[in-house]
C-alpha positions in Angstrom: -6.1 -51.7 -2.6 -3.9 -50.7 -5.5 0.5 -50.8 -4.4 1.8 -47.5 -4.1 4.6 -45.9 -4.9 6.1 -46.3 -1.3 5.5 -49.7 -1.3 7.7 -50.6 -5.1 10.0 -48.2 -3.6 10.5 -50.0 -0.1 11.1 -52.9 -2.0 13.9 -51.9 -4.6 15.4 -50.3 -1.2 15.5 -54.1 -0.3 16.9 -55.1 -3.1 19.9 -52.4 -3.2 20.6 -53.4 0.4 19.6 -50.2 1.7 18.3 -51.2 5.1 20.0 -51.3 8.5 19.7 -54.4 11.2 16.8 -52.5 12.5 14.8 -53.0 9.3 14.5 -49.5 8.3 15.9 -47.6 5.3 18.9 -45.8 6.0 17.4 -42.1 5.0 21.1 -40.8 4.7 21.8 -42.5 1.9 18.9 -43.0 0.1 18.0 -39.1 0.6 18.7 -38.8 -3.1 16.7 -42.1 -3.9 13.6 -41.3 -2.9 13.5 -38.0 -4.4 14.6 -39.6 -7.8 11.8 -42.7 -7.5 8.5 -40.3 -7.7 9.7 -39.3 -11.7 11.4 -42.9 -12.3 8.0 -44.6 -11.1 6.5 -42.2 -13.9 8.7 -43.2 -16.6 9.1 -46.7 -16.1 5.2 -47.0 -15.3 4.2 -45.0 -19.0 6.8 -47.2 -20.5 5.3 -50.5 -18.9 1.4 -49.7 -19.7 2.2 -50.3 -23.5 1.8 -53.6 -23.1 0.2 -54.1 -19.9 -4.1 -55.3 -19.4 -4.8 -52.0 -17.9 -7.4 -50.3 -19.7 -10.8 -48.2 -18.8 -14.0 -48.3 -19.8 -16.3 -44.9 -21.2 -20.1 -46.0 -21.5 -22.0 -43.9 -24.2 -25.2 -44.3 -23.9 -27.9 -43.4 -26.9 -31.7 -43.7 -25.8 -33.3 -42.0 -29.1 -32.7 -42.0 -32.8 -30.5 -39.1 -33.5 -30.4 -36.5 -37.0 -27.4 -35.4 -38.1 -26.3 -34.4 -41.4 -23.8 -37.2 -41.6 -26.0 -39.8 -40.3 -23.8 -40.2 -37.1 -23.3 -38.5 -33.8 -19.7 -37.5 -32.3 -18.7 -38.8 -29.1 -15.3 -37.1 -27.4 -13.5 -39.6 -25.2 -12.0 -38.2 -22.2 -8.4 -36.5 -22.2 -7.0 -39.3 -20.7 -7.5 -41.8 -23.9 -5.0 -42.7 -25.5 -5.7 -45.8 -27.7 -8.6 -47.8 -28.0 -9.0 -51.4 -26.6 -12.1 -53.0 -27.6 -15.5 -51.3 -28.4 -18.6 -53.5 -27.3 -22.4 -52.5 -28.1 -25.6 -53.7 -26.9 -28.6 -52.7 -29.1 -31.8 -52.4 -27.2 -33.5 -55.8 -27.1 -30.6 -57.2 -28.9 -27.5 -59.3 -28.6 -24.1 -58.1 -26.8 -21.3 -58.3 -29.3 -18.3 -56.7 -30.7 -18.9 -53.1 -32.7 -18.5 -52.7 -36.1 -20.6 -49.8 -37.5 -18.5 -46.8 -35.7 -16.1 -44.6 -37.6 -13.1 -42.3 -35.8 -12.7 -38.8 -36.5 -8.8 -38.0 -35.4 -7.5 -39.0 -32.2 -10.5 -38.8 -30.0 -13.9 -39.0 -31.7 -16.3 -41.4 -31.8 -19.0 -41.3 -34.5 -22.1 -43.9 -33.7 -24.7 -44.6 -36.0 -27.8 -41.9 -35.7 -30.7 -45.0 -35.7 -28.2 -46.8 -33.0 -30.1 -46.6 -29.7 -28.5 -48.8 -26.8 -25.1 -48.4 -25.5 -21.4 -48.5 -26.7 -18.5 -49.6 -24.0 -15.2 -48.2 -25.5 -12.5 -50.1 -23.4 -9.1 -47.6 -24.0 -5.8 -47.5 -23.0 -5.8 -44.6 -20.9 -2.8 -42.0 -20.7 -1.9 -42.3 -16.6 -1.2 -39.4 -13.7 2.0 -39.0 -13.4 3.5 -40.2 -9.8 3.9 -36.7 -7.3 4.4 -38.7 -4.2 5.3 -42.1 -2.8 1.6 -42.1 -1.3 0.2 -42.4 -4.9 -1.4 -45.7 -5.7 0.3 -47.0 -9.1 -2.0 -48.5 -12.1 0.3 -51.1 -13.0 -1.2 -54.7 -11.4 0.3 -55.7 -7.8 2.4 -58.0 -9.3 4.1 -56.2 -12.1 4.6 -53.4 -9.6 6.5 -55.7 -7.0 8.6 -57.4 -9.8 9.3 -55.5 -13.1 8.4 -52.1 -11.6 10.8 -52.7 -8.7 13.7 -54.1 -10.7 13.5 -51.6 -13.2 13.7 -48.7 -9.8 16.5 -50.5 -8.2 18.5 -50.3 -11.9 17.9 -46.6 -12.2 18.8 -45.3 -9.0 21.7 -47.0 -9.3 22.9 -46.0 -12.3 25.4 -43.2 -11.2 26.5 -45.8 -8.1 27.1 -49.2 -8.8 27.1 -49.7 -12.8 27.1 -53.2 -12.4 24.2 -53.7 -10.1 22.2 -51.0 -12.4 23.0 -53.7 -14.9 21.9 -56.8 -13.0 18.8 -55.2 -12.3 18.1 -53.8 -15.7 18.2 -57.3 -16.9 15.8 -58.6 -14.7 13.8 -55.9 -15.3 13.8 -56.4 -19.0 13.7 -60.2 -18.2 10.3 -59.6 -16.5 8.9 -56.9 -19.1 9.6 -59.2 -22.2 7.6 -62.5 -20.5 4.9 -63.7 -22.5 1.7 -62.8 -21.0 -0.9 -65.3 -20.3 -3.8 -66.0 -22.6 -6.7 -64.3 -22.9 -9.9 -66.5 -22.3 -12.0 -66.5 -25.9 -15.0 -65.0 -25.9 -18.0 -65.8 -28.6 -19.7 -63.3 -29.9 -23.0 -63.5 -32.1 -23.2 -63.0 -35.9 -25.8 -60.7 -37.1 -26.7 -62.0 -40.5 -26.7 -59.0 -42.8 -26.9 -60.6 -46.1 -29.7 -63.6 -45.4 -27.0 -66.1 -46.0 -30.6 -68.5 -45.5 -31.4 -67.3 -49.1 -35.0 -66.8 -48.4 -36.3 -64.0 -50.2 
């Protein structure tokens, strides 16, 4: 289950000092706070997913040789794309590799190949929802949403309190954005030979 809003804001409410001996948020002076966090959790999650791993996947499927007068046919991804990841194809009795033979048409259009038959994975960068309530689930992964996310709330909520606790918590928060990510395992992905580099003719 994905963290929620509530739960990234529950814990910059922690970090502010914001609770009383009995454990619970003082709600009369955090009123303000939480009606702030629902458009700061926006902001600071569409300024985090630059650079984050979260991405979606649009399978286009093609079971027949097309016609068009272009020689391709136009695929429209959905109105949450924003940029594209990695596109991936898997010809009919053939290998699963990276694709190559795809052109874009602006923003959003996908042209595939009219003799292509087999399926294309577009992995994208999608525009998210914007946050309406501490109830919605965040897209961010658990732990960016517990750290960075959190650190970033704390700063902004403070900013027109406690200027230098807004800036102790932006640096952490910018601390945490600007770590190197891990790694990527490498992935191997078969050649199709195109120009019988075998030179038999």
């Amino acid at each position: 289950m994905a963290t929620t809003a509530q739960q990234v804001y529950d814990i910059s409410m922690s970090l502010i000092d914001e609770r009383l001996a009995t454990g619970l948020v003082d709600t009369t002076s955090t009123a303000i706070f939480e009606k702030n966090a629902i458009y700061i959790l926006t902001s600071l999650q569409d300024e985090l997913i630059q650079s984050s791993d979260y991405y979606k996947t649009e399978t286009i499927t093609k079971a027949a040789v097309t016609d068009n007068d272009n020689g391709y046919e136009s695929n429209t991804m959905p109105s949450d794309f924003q940029d594209v990841y990695q596109i991936i194809n898997e010809e009919t009795d053939k290998a699963y590799r990276l694709a190559t033979d795809f052109k874009w048409e602006g923003k959003n259009t996908l042209y595939i190949k009219d003799s292509f038959i087999g399926t294309y994975k577009v992995k994208y960068f999608p525009i998210p929802d914007p946050i309406t309530a501490l109830t919605d689930e965040m897209v961010l992964d658990d732990i960016t949403c517990r750290t960075t996310l959190a650190n970033g709330l704390a700063s902004r909520l403070l900013t027109n309190e406690n200027k230098v606790l807004a800036n102790f918590f932006n640096d952490l928060y910018n601390e945490l954005k600007n770590k190197p990510k891990r790694n990527q395992p490498a992935s191997v992905d078969s050649i199709r030979d195109v120009y019988d580099s075998t030179m038999t003719y």
